[in-house]
C-alpha positions as CSV (number, residue, x, y, z in Angstrom):
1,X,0.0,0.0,0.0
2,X,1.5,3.3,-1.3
3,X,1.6,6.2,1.7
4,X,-0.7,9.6,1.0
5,X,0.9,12.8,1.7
6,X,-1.1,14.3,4.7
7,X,0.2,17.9,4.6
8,X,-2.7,19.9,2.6
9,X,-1.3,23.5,2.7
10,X,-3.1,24.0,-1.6
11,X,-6.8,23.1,0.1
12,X,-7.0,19.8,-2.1
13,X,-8.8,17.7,0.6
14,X,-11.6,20.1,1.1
15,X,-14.8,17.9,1.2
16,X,-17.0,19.3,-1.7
17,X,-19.9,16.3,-1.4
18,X,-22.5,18.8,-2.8
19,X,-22.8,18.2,-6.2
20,X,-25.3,19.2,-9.0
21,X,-25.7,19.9,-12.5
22,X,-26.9,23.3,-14.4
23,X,-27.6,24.0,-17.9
24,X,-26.8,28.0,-18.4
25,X,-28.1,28.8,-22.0
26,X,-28.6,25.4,-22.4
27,X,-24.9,24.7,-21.9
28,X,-23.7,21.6,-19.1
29,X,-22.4,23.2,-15.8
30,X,-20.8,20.7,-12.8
31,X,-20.8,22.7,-9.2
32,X,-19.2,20.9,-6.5
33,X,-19.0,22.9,-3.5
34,X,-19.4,22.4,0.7
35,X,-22.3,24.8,0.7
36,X,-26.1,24.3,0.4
37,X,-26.3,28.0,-0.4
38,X,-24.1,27.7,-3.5
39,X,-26.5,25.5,-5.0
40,X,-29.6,27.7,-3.8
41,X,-27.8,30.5,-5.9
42,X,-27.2,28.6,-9.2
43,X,-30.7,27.3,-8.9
44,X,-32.0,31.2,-9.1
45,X,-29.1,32.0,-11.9
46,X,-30.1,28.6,-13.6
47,X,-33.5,27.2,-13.6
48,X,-33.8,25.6,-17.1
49,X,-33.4,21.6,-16.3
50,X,-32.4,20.0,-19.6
51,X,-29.0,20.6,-21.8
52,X,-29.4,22.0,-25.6
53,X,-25.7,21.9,-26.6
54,X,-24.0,18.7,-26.8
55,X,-21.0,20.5,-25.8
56,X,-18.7,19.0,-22.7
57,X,-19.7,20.3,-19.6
58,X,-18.4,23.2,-17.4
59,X,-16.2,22.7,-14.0
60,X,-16.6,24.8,-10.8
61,X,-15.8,24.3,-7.2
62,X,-16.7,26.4,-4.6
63,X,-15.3,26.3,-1.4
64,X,-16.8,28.0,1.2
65,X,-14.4,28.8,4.5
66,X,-15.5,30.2,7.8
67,X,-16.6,33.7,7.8
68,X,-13.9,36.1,6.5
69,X,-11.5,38.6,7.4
70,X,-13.2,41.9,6.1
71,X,-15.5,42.6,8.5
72,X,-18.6,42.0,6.9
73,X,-17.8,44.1,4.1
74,X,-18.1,42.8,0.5
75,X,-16.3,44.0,-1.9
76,X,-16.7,43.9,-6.0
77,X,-13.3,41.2,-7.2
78,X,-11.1,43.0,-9.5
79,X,-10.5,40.9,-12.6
80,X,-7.3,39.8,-14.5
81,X,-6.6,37.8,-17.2
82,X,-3.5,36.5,-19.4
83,X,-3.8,34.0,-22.1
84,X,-6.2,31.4,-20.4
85,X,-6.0,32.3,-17.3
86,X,-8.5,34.6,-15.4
87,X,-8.9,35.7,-11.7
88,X,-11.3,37.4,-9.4
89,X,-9.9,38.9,-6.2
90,X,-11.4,40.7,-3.3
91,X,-9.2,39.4,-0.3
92,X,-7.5,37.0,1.0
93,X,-10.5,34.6,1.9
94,X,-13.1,35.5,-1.4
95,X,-11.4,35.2,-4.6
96,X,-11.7,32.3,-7.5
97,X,-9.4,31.5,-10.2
98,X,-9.8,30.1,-13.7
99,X,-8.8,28.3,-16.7
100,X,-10.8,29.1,-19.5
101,X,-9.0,26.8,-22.1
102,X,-10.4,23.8,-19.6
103,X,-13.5,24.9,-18.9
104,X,-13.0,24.9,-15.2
105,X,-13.4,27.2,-12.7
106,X,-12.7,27.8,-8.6
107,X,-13.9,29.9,-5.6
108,X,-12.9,30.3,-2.1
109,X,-15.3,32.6,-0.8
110,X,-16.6,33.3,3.5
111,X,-19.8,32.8,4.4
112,X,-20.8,36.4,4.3
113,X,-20.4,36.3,0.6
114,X,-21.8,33.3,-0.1
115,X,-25.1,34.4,2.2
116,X,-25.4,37.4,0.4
117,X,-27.1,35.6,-3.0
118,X,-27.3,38.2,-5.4
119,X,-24.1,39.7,-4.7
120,X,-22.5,36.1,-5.1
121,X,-24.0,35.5,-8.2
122,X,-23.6,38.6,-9.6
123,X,-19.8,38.6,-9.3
124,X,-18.6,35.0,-8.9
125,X,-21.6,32.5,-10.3
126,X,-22.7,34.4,-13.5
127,X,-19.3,35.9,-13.6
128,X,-16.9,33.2,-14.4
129,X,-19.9,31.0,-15.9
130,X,-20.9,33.7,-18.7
131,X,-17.2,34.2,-19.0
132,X,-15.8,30.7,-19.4
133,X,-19.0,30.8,-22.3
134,X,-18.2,33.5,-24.0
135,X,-14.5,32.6,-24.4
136,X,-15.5,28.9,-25.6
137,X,-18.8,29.0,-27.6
138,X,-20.7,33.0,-27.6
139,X,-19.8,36.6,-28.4
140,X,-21.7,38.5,-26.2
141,X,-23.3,41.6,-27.8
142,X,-24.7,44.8,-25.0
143,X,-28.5,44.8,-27.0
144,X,-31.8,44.1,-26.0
145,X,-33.4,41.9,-28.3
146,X,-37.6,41.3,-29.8
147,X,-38.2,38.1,-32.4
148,X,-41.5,37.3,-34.4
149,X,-41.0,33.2,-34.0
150,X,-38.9,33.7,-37.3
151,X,-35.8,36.0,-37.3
152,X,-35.0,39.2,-34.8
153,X,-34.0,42.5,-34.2
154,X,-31.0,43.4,-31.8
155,X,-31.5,46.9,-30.2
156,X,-28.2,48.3,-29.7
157,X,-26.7,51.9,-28.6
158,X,-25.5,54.1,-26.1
159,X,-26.3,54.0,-22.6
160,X,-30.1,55.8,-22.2
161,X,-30.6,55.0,-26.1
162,X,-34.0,53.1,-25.1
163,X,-32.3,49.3,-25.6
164,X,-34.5,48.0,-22.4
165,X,-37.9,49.8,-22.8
166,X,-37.9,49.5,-26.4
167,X,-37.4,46.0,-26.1
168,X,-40.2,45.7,-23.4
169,X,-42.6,48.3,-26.0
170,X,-42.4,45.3,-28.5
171,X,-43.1,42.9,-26.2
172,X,-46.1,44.9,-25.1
173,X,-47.2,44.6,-28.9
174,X,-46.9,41.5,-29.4
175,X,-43.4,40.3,-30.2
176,X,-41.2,37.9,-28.2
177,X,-39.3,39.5,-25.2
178,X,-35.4,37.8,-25.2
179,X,-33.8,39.8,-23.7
180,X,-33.5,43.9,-22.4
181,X,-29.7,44.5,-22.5
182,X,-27.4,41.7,-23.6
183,X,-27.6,38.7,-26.4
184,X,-24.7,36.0,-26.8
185,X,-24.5,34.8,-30.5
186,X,-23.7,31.2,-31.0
187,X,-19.6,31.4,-33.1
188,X,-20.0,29.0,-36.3
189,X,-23.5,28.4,-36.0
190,X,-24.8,28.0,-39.5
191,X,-28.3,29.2,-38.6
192,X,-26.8,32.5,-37.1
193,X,-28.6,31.6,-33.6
194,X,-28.9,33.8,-30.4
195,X,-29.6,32.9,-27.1
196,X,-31.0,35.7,-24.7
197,X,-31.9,35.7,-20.9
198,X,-35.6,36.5,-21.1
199,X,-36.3,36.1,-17.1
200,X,-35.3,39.0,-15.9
201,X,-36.5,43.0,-17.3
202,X,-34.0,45.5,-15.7
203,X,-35.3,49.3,-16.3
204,X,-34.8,52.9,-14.9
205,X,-37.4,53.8,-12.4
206,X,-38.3,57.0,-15.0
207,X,-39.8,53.7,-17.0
208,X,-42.9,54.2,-14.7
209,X,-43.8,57.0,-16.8
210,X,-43.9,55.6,-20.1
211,X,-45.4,52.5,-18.3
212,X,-48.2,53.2,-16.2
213,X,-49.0,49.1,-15.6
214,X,-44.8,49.0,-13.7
215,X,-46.0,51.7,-10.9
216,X,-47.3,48.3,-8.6
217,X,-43.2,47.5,-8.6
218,X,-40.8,48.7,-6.3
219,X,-37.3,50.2,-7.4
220,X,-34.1,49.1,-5.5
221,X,-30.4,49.1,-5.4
222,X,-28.9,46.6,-7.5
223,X,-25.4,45.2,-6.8
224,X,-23.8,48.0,-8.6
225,X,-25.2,51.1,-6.0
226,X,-28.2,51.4,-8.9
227,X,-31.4,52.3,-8.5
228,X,-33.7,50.3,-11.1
229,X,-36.9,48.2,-11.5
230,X,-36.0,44.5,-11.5
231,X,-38.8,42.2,-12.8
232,X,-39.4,38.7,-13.6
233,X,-41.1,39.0,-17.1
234,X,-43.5,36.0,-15.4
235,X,-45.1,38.6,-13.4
236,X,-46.2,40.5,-16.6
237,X,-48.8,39.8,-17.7
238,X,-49.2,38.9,-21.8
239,X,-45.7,39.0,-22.3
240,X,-44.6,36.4,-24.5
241,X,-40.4,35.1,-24.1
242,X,-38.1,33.0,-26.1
243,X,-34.6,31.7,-24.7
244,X,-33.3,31.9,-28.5
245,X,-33.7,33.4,-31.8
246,X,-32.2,33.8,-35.6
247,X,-30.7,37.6,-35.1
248,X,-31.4,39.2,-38.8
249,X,-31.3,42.7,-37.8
250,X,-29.2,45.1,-35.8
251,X,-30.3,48.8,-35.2
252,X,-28.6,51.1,-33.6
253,X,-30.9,53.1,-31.4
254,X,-30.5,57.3,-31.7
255,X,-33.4,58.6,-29.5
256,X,-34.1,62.5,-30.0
257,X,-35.3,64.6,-26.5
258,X,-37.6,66.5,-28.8
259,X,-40.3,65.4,-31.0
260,X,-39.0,64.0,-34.1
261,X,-40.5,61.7,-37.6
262,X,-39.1,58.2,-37.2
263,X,-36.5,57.5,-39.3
264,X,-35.0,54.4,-40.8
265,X,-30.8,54.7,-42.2
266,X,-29.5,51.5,-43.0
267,X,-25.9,51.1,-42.3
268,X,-22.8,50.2,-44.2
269,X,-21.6,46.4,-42.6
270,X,-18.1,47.7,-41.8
271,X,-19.9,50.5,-40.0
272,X,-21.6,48.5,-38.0
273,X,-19.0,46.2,-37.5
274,X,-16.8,49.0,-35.8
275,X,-19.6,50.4,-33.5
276,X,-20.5,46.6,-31.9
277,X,-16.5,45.3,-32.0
278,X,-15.9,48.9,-29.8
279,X,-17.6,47.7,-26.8
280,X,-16.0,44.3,-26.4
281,X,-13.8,43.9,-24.2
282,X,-9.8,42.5,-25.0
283,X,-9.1,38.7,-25.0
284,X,-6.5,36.4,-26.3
285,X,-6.0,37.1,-30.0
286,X,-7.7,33.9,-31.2
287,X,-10.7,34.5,-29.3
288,X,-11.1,38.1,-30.0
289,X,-10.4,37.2,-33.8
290,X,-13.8,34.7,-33.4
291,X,-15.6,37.5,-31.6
292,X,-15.2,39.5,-34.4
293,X,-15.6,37.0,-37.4
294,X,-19.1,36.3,-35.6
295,X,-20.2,39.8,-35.7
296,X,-18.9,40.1,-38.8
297,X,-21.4,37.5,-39.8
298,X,-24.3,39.2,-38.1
299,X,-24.3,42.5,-39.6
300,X,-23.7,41.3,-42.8
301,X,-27.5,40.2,-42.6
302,X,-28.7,43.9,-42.3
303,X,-27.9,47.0,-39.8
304,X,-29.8,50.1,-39.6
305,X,-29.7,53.5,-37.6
306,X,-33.2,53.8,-35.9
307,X,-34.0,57.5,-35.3
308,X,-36.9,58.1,-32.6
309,X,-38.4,59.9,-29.9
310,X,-41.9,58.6,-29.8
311,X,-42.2,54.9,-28.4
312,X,-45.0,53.8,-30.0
313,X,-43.9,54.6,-33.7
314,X,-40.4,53.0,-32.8
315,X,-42.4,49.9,-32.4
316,X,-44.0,50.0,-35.3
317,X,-40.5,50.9,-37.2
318,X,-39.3,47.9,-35.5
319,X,-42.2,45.5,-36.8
320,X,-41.8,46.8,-40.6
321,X,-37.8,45.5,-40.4
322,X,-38.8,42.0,-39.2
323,X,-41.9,42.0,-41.9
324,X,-38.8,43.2,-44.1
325,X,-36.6,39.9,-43.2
């Protein structure tokens, strides 16, 4: 019988007995982790019970260890990254590390963090999940995003262009709701598919105005210090969701203070190109070379300049581009 080293100073004989299996966007997650309220967390992030990608799955660990050093404070991680390698680090006792070309992922966070659910799955869960995604499989584009069943239309823009309550105008009319502020396209997919997160409808608390039925909800702070309206599209009634769609359309979103004709410019490819590569973030060469090549892809289909103040003739703007598809 060969002798085991006892000495454990790298944490390798932690006892991670919990164990279960998530699909986020369809994709095959493994947790493993010492904490029931890891798995209550994932369980909010990632409802959906069945895999649509055949793709191998995801690794995380989460250890959770005692209750910290900061004194109840939690802080956002700062992230790094070279190559394949990415971490998160807020202490000494509430960091996670990760190799992305692996697929595999680990925490060590206190029990203050891991108690504090949306905070935790904000910044660790969702975090490295979404991440370890997007460098593998998805480009992930900043746009809300409507479908008719058959293709869709990306809103895209500035901050306070109207992405989230445009979105949420269509849906009102009829459309499919996937999602108010970012979309992950599926690299080398054939079909040109999208995958949104339609649970959740983030807007301003100004929305009230514009939408008389959203004065029942309650605005709060949101892990970032913002004030906004947070609502499960469940609790709205009529509105119709969709986890994916065929994107066909990008529009850029230019809304005017002052009352202004609607007014459709389509855009050159390369133009668009430029405006949606500008807002993603740096990664290894070969991975931001996919990125783009995706989006390349995508506005090739059709991009346009949408120019608006009124809501309801946005929509209806909107709903001549998909007839146009």
């Amino acid at each position: 019988m060969n002798p085991e080293p006892s000495w454990d100073p790298l944490g390798y004989a932690n006892d991670l007995a919990l164990r279960e299996t998530f699909y986020p966007l369809g994709f095959s997650l493994h947790i493993e982790t010492n904490s029931p309220h890891v798995l209550a967390s994932a369980r909010l992030s990632w409802p959906r019970s069945d895999a649509a990608f055949p793709d191998p799955p995801l690794r995380l660990r989460v250890i959770v260890s005692g209750a910290g050093t900061n004194g109840g404070l939690r802080a956002a991680p700062v992230a790094r990254a070279q190559n394949h390698l990415l971490t998160l680090v807020a202490g000494r006792d509430d960091f996670a590390a990760c190799d992305m070309e692996r697929g595999f992922a680990y925490v060590v966070v206190p029990e203050q963090t891991v108690h504090d659910s949306r905070h935790f799955r904000f910044y660790y869960l969702e975090c490295l999940i979404y991440t370890l995604l997007t460098w593998h499989r998805l480009t992930a584009i900043h746009a809300g995003c409507v479908s008719d069943g058959k293709s869709a239309v990306l809103f895209c823009g500035k901050s306070g262009a109207g992405k989230s309550c445009l979105a949420y105008a269509c849906a009102r009319d009829g459309l499919q709701f996937v999602s108010d502020d970012a979309v992950y396209l599926i690299r080398n997919d054939p079909a040109g598919m999208l995958l949104g997160k339609p649970r959740w409808l983030r807007l301003k608390p100004s929305a009230v105005e514009l939408f008389p039925e959203l004065r029942a909800h309650t605005a709060a702070l949101d892990v970032n210090g913002e004030t906004v309206l947070e609502l499960a599209t469940t609790q709205i009634s009529g509105l119709t969701t969709c986890e994916s769609a065929r994107g066909h359309r990008v529009v850029f979103l230019e809304r005017q203070p002052e009352a202004a004709i609607p007014s459709v410019e389509q855009l050159r490819p390369e133009e668009a190109l430029d405006l949606l590569v500008r807002e993603l973030p740096l990664w290894d060469r070969e991975v931001s070379r996919e990125h783009t090549a995706s989006i390349r892809k995508l506005v090739a289909a059709g991009a346009h300049r949408l120019t608006y103040s009124d809501l309801g003739q946005a929509v209806e703007e909107v709903k001549r581009l998909l007839g146009q598809a």
